[in-house]
C-alpha positions in Angstrom: 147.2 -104.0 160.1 146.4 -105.6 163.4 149.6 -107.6 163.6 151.7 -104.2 163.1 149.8 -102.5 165.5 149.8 -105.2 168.3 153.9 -105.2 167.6 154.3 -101.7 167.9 152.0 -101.7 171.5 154.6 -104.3 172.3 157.6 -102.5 171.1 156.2 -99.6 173.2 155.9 -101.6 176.1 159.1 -103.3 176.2 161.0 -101.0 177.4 158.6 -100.7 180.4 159.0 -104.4 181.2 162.6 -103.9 180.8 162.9 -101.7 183.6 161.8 -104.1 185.8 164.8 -106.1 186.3 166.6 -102.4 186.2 164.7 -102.1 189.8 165.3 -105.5 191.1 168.9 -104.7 190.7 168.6 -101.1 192.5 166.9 -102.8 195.3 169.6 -105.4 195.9 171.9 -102.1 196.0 170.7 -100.9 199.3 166.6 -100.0 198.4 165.6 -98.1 195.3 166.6 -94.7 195.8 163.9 -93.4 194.2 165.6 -89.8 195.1 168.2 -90.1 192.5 167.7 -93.1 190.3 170.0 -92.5 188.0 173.2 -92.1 189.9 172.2 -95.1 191.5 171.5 -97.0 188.3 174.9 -95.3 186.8 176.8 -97.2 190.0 175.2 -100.8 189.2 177.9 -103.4 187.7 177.3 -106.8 185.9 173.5 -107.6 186.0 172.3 -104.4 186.9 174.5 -102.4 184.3 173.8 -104.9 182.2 169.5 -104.4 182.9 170.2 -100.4 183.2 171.5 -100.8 179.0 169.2 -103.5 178.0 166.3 -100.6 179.1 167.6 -98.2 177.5 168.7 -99.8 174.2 164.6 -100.7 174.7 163.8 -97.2 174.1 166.6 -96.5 171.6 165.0 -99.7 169.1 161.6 -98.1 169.6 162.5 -94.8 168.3 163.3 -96.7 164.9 160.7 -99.4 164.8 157.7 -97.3 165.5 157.8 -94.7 162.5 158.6 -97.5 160.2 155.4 -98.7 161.2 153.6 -96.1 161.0 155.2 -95.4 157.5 154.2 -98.3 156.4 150.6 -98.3 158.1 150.2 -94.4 156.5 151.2 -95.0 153.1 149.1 -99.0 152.7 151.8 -100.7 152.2 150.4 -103.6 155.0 151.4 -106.7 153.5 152.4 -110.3 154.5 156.5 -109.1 154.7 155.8 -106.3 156.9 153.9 -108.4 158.9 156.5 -111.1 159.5 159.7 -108.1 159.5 157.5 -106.8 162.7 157.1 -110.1 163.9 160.8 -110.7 163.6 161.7 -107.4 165.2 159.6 -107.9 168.3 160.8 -111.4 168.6 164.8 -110.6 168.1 164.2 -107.7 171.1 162.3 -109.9 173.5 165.6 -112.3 172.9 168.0 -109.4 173.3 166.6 -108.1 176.6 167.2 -112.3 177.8 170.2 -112.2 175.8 171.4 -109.4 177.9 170.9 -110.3 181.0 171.9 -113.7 181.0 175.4 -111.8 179.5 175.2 -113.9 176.0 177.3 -111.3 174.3 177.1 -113.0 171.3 173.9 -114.0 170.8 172.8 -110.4 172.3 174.6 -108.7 169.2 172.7 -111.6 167.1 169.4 -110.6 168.1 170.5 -106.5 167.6 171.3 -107.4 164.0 168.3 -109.2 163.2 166.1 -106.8 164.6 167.4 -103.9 163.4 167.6 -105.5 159.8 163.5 -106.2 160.6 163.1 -103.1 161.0 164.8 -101.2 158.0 163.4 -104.3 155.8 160.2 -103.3 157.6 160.6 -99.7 156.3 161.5 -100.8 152.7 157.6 -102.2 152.3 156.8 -98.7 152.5 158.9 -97.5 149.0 
């Protein structure tokens, strides 16, 4: 149970980290206009568009991967393949947030897939 619970923490926290690069870009845009964020955010092009959806596709993964894990943590069904599906989700989102903002379109679609085949394969240990 510890290694889905440390994933999900991380899973929570990625999109947290995520944003960091999201600020970095503001900043280079004339200062983080911490007045209205999100127009400023919605005006960023290449890297910071590109940060602004790698944050929020962050959030959008969590809001599948964390009651998966919790399904299967409620119902004990911990077991070595839940283990390694969370594994593989955390590790394919860590590589899409790079993938991202490096602009490897590819290999950023590549790493979506795989996690969000982790995550539904995740959800299966649970039936």
């Amino acid at each position: 149970m510890n290694v889905l619970i440390v994933c999900l923490l991380l899973a929570m926290v990625l999109p947290y980290l995520a944003k960091a690069p999201v600020a970095w870009a503001m900043a280079k845009d004339g200062g983080y206009d911490n007045a209205h964020p999100r127009a400023q955010q919605a005006r960023l092009t290449g890297f910071g568009a590109r940060a602004v959806a790698a944050h929020q596709n962050a959030f959008e993964s969590l809001l599948l991967f964390a009651p998966a894990v919790l399904l299967v943590i409620a119902t004990g069904s911990i077991n070595q393949v839940a283990e390694i599906a969370a594994v593989v989700h955390i590790l394919a989102r860590v590589s899409y947030q790079v993938f991202y903002l490096t602009n490897w379109d590819k290999l950023r679609s590549t790493s979506w897939f795989v996690a969000i085949i982790a995550t539904f394969w995740l959800f299966t240990q649970a039936i």
